[in-house]
C-alpha positions in Angstrom: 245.4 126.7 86.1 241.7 126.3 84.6 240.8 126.6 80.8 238.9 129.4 82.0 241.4 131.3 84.2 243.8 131.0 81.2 241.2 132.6 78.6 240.7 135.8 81.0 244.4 136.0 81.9 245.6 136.4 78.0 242.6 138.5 77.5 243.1 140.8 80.0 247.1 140.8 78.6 246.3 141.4 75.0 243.6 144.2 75.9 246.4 145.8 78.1 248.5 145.6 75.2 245.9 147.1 72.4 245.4 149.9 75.3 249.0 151.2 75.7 249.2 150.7 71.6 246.5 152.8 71.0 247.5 155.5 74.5 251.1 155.7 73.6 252.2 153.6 69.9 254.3 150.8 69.6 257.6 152.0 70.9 256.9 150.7 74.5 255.4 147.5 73.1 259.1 146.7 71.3 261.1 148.0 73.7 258.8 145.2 76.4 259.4 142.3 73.3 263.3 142.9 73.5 263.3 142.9 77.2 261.4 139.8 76.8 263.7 137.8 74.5 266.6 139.0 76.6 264.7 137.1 80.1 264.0 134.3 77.5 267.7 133.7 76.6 268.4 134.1 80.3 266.6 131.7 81.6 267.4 129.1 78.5 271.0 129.7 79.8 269.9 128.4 83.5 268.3 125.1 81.7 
């Protein structure tokens, strides 16, 4: 992956996040961060 492709890729992720933040609060945003952590600590276990 390019410098470049990375740039757009996590800009169009945190403008996707400011969107549904500003559309709908933060609930969705923690309950995606917990799901997150849980695949984290999933896929740590596999290691």
């Amino acid at each position: 992956m390019t410098t470049p492709i990375a740039i757009v890729l996590a800009t169009a992720v945190i403008v996707a996040l400011g969107v549904d933040t500003m559309m709908y609060g933060n609930q969705h945003l923690i309950f995606l961060v917990k799901k997150f952590v849980d695949l984290i600590e999933w896929v740590a276990f596999w290691r």
